[in-house]
Each structure stands twice: as C-alpha cells, then as structure tokens.
TORLUM-371650 format. One record per atom (N, C-alpha, C): atom name; x negated, y negated, z. Coordinates in nm, 3 decimals. Example, Ala and Ser with C-alpha at 12.3 -4.5 7.8 and 13.67 -1.06 7.14 Angstrom:
residues 2
> gumar, u, v, w
> N, -1.319, 0.569, 0.780;
> CA, -1.230, 0.450, 0.780;
> C, -1.320, 0.330, 0.780;
> N, -1.285, 0.225, 0.708;
> CA, -1.367, 0.106, 0.714;
> C, -1.290, -0.003, 0.787;
This chain:
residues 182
> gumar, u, v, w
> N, 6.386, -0.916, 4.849;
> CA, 6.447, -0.784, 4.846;
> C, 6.339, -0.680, 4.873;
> N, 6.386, -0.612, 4.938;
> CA, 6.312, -0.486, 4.984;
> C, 6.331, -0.342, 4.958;
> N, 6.216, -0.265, 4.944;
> CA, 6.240, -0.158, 4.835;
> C, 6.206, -0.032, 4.902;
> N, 6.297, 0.049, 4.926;
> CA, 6.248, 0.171, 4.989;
> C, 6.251, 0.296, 4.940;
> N, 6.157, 0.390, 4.971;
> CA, 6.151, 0.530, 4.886;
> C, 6.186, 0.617, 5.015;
> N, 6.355, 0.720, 4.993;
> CA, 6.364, 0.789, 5.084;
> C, 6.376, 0.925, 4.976;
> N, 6.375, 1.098, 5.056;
> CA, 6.365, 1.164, 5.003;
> C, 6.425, 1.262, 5.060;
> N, 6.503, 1.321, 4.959;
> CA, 6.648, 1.433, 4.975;
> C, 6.623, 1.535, 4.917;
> N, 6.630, 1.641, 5.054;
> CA, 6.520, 1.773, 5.029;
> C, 6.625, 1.880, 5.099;
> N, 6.602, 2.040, 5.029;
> CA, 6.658, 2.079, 5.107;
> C, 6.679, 2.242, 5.009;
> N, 6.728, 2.309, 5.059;
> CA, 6.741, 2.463, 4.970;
> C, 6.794, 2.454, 4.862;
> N, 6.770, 2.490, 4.733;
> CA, 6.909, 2.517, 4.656;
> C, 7.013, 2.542, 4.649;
> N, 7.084, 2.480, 4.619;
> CA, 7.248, 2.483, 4.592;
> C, 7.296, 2.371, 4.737;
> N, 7.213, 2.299, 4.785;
> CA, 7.261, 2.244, 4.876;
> C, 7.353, 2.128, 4.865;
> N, 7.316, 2.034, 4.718;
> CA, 7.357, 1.941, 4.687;
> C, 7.260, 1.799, 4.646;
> N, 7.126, 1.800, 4.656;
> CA, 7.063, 1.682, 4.631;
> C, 7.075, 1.683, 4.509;
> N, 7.106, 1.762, 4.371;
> CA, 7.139, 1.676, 4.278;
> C, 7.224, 1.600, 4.250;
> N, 7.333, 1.662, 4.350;
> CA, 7.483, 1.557, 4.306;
> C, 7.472, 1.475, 4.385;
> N, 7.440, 1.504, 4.537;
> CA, 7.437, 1.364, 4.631;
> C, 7.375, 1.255, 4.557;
> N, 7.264, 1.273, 4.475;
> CA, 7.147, 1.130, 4.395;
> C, 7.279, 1.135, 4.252;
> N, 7.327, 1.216, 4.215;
> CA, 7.409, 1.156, 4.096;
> C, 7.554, 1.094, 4.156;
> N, 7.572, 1.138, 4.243;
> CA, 7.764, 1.022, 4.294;
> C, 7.687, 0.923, 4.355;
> N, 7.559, 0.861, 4.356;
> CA, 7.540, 0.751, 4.444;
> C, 7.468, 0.663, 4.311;
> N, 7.371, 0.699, 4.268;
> CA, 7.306, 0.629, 4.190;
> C, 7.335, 0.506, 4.114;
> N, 7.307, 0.400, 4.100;
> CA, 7.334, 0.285, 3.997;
> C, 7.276, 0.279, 3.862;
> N, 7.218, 0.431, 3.846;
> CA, 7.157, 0.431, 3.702;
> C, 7.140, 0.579, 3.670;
> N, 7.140, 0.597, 3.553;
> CA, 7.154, 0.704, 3.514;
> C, 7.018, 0.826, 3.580;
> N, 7.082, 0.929, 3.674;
> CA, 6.961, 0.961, 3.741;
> C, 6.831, 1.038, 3.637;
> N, 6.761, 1.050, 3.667;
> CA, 6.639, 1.157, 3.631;
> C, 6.662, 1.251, 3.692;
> N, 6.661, 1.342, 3.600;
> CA, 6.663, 1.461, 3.672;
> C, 6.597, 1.616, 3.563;
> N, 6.515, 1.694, 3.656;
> CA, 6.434, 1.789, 3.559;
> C, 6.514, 1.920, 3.597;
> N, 6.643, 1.932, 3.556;
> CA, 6.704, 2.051, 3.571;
> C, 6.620, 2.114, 3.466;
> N, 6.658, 2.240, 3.456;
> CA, 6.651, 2.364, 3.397;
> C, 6.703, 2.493, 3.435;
> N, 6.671, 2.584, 3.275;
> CA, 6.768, 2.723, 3.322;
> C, 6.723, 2.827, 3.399;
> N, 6.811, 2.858, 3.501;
> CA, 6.781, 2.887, 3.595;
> C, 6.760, 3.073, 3.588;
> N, 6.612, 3.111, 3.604;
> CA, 6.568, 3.231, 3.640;
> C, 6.555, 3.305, 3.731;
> N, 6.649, 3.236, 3.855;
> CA, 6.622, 3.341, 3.993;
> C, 6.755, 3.390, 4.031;
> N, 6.699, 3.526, 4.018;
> CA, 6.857, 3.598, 4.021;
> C, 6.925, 3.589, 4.131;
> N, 6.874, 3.553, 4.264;
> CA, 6.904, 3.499, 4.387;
> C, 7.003, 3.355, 4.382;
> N, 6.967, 3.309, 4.281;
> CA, 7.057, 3.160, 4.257;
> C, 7.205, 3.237, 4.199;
> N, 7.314, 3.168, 4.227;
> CA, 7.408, 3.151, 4.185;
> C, 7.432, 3.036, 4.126;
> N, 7.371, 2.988, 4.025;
> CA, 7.418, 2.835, 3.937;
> C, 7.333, 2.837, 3.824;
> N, 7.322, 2.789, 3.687;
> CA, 7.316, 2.812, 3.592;
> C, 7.153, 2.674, 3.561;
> N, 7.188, 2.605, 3.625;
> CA, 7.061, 2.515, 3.624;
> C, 7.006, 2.491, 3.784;
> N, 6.848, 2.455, 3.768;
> CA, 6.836, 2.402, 3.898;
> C, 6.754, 2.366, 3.867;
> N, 6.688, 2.229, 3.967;
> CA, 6.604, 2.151, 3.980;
> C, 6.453, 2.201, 3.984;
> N, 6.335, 2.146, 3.899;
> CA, 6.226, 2.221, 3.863;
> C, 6.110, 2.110, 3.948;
> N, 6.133, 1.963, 3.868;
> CA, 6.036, 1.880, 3.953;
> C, 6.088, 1.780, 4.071;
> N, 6.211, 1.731, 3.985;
> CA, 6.235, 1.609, 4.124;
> C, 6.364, 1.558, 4.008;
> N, 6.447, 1.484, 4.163;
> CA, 6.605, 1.421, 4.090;
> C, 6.520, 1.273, 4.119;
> N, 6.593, 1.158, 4.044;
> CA, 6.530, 1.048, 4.092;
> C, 6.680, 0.916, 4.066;
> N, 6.701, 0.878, 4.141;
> CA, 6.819, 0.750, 4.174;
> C, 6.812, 0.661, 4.229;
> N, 6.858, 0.520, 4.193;
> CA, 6.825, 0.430, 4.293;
> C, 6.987, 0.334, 4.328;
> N, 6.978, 0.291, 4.419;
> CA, 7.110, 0.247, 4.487;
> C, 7.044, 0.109, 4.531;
> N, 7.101, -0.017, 4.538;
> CA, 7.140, -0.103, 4.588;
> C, 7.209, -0.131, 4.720;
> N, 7.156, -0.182, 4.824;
> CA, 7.234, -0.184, 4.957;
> C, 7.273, -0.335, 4.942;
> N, 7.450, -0.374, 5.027;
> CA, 7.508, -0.473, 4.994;
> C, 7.368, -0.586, 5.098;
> N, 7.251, -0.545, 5.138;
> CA, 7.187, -0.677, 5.176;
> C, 7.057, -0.695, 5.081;
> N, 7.083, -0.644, 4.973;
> CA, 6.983, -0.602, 4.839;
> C, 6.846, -0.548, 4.854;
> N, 6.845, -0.471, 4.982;
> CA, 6.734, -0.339, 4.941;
> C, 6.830, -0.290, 4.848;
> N, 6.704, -0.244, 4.795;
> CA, 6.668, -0.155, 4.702;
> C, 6.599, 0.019, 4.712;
> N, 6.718, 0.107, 4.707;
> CA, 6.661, 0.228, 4.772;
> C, 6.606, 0.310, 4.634;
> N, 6.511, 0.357, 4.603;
> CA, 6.425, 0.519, 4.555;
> C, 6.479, 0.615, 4.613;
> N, 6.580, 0.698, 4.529;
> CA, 6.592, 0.851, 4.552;
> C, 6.538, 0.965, 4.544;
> N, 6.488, 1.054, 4.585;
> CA, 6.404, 1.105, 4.534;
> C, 6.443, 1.230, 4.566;
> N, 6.538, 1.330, 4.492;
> CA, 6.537, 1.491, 4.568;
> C, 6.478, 1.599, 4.560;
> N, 6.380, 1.690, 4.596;
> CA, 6.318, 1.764, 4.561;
> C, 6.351, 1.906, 4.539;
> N, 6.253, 1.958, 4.402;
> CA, 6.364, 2.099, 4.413;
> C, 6.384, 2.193, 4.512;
> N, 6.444, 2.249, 4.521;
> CA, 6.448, 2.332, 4.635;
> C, 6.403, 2.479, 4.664;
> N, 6.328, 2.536, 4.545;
> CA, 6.286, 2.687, 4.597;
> C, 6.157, 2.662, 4.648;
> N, 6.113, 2.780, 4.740;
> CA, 6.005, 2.723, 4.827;
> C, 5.842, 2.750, 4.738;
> N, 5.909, 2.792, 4.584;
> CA, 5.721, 2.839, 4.507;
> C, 5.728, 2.658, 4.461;
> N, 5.809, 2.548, 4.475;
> CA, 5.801, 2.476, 4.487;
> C, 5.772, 2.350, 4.592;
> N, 5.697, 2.413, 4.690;
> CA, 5.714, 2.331, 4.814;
> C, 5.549, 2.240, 4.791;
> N, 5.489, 2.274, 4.692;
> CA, 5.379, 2.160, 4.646;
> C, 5.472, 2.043, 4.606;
> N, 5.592, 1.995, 4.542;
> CA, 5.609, 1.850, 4.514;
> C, 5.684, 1.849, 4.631;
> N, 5.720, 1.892, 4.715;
> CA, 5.782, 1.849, 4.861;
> C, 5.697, 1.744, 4.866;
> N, 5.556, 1.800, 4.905;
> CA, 5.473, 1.700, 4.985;
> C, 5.423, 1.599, 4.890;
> N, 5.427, 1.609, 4.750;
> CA, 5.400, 1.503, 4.650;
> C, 5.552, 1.376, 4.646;
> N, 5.638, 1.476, 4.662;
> CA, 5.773, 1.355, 4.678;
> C, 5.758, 1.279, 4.802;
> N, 5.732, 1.333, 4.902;
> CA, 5.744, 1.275, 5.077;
> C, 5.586, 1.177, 5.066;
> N, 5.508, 1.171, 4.983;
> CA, 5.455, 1.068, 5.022;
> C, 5.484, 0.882, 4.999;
> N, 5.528, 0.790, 5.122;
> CA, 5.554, 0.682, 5.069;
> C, 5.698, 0.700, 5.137;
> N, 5.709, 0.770, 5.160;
> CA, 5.872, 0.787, 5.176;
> C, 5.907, 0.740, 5.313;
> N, 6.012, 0.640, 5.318;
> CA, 6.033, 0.622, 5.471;
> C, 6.102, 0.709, 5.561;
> N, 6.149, 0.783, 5.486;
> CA, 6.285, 0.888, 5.564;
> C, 6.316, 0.965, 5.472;
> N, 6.335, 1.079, 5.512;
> CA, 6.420, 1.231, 5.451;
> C, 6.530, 1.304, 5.495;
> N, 6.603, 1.269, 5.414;
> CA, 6.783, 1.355, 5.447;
> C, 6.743, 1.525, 5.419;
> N, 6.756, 1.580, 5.504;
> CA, 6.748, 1.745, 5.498;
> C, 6.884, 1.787, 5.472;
> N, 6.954, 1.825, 5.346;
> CA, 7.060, 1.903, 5.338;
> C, 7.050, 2.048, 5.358;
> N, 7.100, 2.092, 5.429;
> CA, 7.133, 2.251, 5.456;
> C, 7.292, 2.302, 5.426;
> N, 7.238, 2.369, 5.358;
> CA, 7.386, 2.490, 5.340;
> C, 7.439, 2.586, 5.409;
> N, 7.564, 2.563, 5.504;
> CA, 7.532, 2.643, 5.623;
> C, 7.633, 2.829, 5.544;
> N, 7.644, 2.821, 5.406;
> CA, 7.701, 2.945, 5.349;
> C, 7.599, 3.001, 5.328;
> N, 7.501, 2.943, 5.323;
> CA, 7.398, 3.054, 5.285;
> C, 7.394, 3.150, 5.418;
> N, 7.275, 3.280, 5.418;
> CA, 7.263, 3.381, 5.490;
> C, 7.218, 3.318, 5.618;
> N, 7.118, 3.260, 5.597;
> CA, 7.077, 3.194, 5.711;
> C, 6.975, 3.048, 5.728;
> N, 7.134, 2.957, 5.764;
> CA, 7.081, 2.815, 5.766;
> C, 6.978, 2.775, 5.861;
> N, 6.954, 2.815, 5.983;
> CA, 6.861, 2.770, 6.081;
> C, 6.704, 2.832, 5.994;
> N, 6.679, 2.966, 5.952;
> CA, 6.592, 2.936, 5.906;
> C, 6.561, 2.913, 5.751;
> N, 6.645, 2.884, 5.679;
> CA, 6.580, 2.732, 5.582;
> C, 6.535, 2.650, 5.618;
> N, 6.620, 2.538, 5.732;
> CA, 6.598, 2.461, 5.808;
> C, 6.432, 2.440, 5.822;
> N, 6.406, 2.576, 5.916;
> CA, 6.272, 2.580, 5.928;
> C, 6.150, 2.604, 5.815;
> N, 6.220, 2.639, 5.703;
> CA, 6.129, 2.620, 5.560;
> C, 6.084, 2.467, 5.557;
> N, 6.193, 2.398, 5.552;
> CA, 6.189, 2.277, 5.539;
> C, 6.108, 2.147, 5.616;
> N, 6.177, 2.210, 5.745;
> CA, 6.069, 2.145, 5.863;
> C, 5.930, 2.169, 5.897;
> N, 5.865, 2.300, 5.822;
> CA, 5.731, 2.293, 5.837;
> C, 5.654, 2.259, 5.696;
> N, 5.741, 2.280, 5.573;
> CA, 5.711, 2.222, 5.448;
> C, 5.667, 2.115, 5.452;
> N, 5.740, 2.038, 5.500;
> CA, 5.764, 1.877, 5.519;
> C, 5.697, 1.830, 5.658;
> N, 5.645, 1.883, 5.710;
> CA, 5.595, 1.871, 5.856;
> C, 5.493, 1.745, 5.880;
> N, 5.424, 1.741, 5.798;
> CA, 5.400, 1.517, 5.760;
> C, 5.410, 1.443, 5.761;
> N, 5.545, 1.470, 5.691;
> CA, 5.626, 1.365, 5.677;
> C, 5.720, 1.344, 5.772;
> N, 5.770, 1.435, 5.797;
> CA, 5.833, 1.442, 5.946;
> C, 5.806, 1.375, 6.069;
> N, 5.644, 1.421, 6.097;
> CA, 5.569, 1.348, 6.180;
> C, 5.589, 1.198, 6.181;
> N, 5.608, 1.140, 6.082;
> CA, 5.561, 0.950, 6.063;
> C, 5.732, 0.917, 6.045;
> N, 5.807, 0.971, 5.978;
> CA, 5.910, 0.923, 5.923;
> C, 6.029, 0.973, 5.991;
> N, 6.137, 0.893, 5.973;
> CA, 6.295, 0.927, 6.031;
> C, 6.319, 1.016, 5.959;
> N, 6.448, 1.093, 6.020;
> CA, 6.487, 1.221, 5.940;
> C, 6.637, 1.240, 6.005;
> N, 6.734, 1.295, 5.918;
> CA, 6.874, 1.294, 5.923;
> C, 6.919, 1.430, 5.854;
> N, 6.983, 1.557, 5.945;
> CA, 7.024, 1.605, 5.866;
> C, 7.135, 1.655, 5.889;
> N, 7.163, 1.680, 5.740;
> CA, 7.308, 1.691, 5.680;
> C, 7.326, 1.823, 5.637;
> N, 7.435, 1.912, 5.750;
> CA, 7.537, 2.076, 5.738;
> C, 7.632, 2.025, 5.587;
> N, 7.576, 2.083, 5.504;
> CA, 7.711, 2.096, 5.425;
> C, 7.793, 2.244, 5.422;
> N, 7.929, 2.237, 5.364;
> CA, 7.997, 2.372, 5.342;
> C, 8.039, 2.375, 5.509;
> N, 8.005, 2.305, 5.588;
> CA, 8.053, 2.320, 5.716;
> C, 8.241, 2.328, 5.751;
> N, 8.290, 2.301, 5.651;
> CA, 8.462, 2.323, 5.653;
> C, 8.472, 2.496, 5.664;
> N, 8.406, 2.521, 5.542;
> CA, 8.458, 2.703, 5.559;
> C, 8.306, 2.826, 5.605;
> N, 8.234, 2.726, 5.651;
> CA, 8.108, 2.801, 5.735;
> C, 8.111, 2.755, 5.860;
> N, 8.182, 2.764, 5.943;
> CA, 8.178, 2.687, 6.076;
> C, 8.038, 2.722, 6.152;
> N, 7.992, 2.866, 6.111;
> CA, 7.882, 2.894, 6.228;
> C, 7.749, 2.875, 6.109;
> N, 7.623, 2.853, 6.220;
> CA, 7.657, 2.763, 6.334;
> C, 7.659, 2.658, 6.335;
> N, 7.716, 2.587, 6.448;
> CA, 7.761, 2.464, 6.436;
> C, 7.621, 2.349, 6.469;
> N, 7.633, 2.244, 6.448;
> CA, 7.597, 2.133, 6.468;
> C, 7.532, 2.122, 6.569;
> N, 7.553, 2.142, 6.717;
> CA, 7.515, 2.188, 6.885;
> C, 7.346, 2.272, 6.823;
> N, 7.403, 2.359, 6.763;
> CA, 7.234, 2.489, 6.716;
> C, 7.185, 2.421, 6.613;
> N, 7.183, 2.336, 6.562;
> CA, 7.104, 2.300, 6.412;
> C, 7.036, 2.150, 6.550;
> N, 7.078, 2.132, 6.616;
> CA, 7.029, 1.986, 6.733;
> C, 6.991, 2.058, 6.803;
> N, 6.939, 2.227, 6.867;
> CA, 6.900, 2.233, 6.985;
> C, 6.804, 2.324, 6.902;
> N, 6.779, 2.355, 6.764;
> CA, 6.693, 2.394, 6.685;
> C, 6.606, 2.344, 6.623;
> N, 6.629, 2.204, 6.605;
> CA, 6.516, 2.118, 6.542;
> C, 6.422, 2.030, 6.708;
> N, 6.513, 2.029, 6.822;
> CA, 6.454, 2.009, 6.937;
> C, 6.354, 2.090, 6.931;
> N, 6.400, 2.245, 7.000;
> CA, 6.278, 2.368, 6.991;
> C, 6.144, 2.336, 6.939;
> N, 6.178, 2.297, 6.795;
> CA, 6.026, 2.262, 6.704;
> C, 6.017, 2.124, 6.708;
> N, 6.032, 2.025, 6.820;
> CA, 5.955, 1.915, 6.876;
> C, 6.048, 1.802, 6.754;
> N, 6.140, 1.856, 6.783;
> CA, 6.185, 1.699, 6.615;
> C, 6.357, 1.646, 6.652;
> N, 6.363, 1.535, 6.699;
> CA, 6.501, 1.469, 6.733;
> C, 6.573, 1.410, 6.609;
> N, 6.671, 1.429, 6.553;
> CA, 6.689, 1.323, 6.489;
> C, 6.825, 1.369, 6.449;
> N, 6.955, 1.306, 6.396;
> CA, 7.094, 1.299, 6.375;
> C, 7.119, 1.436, 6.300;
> N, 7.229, 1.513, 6.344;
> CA, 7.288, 1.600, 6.267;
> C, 7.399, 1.609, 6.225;
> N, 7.448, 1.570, 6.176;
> CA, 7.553, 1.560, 6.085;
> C, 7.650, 1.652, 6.015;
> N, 7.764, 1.680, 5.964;
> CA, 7.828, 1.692, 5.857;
> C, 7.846, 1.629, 5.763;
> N, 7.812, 1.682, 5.632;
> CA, 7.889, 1.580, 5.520;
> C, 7.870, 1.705, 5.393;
> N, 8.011, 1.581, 5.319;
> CA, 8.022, 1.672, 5.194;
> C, 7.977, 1.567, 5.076;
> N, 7.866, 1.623, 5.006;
> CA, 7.778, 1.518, 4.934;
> C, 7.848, 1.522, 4.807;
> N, 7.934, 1.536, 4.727;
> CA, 7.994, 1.517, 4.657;
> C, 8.079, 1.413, 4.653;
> N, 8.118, 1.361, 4.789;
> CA, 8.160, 1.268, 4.817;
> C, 8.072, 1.126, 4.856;
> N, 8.077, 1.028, 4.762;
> CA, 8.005, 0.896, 4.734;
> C, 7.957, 0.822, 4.874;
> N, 8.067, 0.818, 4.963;
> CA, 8.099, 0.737, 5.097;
> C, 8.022, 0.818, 5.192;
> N, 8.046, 0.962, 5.191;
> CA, 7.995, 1.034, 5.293;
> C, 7.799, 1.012, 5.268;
> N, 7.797, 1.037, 5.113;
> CA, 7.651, 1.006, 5.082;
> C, 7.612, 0.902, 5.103;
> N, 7.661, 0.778, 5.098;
> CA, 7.624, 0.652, 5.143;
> C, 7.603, 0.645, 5.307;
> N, 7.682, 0.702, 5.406;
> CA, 7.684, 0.687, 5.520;
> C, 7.553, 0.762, 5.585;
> N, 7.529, 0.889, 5.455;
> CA, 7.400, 0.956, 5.530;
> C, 7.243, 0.861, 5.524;
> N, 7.277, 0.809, 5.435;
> CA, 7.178, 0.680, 5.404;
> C, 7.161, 0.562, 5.493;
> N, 7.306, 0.567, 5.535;
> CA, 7.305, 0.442, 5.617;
> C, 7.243, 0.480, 5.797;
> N, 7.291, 0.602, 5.817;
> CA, 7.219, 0.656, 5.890;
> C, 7.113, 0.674, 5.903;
> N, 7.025, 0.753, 5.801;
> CA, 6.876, 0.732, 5.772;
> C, 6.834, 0.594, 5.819;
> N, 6.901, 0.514, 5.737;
> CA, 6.785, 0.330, 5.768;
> C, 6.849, 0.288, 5.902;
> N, 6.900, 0.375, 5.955;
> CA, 6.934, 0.279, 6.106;
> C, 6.843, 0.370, 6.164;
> N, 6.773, 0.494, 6.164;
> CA, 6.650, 0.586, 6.234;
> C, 6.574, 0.520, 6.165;
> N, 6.586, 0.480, 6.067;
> CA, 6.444, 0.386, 6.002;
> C, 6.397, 0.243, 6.092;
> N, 6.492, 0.164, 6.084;
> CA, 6.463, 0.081, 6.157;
> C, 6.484, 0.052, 6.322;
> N, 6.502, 0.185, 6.376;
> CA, 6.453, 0.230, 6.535;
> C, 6.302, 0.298, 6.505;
> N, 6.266, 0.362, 6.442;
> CA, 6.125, 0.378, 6.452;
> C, 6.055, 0.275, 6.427;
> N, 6.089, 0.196, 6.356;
> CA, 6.006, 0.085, 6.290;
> C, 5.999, -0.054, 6.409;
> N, 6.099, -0.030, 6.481;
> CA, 6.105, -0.106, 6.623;
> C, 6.032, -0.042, 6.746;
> N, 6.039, 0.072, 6.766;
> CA, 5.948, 0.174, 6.854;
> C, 5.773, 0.163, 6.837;
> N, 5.764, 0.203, 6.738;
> CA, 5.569, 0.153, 6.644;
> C, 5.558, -0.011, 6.725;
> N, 5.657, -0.117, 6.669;
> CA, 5.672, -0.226, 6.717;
> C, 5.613, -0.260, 6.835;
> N, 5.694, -0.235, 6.912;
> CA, 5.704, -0.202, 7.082;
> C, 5.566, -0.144, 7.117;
> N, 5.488, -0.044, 7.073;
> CA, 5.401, 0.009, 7.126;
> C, 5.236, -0.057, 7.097;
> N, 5.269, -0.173, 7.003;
> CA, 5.144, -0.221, 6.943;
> C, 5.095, -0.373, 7.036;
C-alpha cells in the first residue's frame, strides 16, 4: 500500500475544511479558531492546517492536508506543500475577485506547483457564474501552469472524491512524463 500526501489550499471560506471533513475516514484535525478578521464572514477559521486521511478502493492511502487560508498565513502553505504530491486549489468564485486569489495562491505555492500536479476547483459556481471556467484555464496558462479546472461543490463527498481522483490521474501523468524523459 501506498501512501500519499496531497494538499488542499485555497482562500477562506472556500471549503477545505469541509471538503477534508465529508471525505475523511477519521476524525479530522483540525486547528479552527475564533475568528478575528472582520473581512471573514464565518465564526471560525482555520489557523494551522486541517488534516484527513482517505483510503482509495486500491488501498493507497491518501494525507489530507488543508491549509489555512489568509495570506499572513502563507508561511505553512509552503510548510504543508512540502512532500506533497499534488494540490487541489479551491477558489470561491463569490468572492470579489476570484482570478486574483487564484494568483495569491499560485505564487504562494509556486514550488510546489513547479514539481507537482495541480487541479483546480470553482466553487459557488451555480450562483457566481462569472467568470467562468474558459478564464480561470486561460489564467493559470498566462502564468505558465496547465492543469484541470473544474467545478465542484465540496460539501458534497463524491464530487470531493472525484477532485482527488482527478488529482492522482495528473499525478500519475507526471509521474509517467519524469519517466519518459529519464
């Protein structure tokens, strides 16, 4: 069995605490606390890191790992993303402006990015239509970075599983690409 550490990053209020709590097979870790930024709308938020682990039906073994999301926190970004094979970027496309979080994220994480697969996931995309999916793929192009864009609503178990499953299928095309080139 094989054991992988992926890591679910992304603004506040996006959803990596619940995406790592509807998936998890164990009771997650998680360092909420009360929340002091008057900019937040939610009563707790994530301070160090969510942590979950899931079982895949060929028995990997996945490490969750979500990081908090305000950016005076973007030192355990790069302490979570090390080791990590892949990072799900959730974006909130209700917030003011999703493309540049996006880009908080993508140069936060810009490391890890470099070596590792990456998948990301529009949530709130039902009653935020703009922008769509087309600009979040011809925006992470711009800044030199390909990789799946998606919808999903992470509250939902299946949809969170599928973003995963996505992740390890960019996981194991890079891991065939490195392959190929050696």
């Amino acid at each position: 069995m094989s054991e992988l550490k992926i890591l679910i990053s992304g603004p506040p209020g996006a959803g990596k605490t619940t995406a790592i709590r509807c998936v998890s097979e164990i009771a997650p870790v998680s360092t909420d606390v009360r929340n002091t930024d008057d900019t937040l709308d939610k009563a707790l938020t994530t301070a160090g890191m969510d942590y979950g682990e899931l079982t895949l039906d060929n028995g990997e073994k996945l490490y969750l790992y979500g990081t908090p999301g305000q950016e005076r926190f973007d030192f355990m970004w790069r302490i979570l993303s090390r080791g990590a094979l892949g990072v799900i970027l959730l974006i909130d496309n209700s917030r003011s402006d999703p493309l540049a979080d996006l880009d908080m994220y993508v140069q936060g994480l810009s490391d890890a990015l470099r070596s590792t697969a990456c998948v990301v996931a529009v949530c709130r995309m039902q009653e935020y239509t703009a922008p769509d999916l087309d600009s979040f793929a011809v925006h992470l192009q711009s800044r030199g970075l390909l990789c799946p864009v998606v919808p999903a609503d992470v509250r939902n178990p299946q949809q969170v599983v599928a973003l995963i499953e996505l992740l390890l299928l960019q996981i194991e095309a890079l891991a065939q690409e490195k392959s190929h080139e050696e």
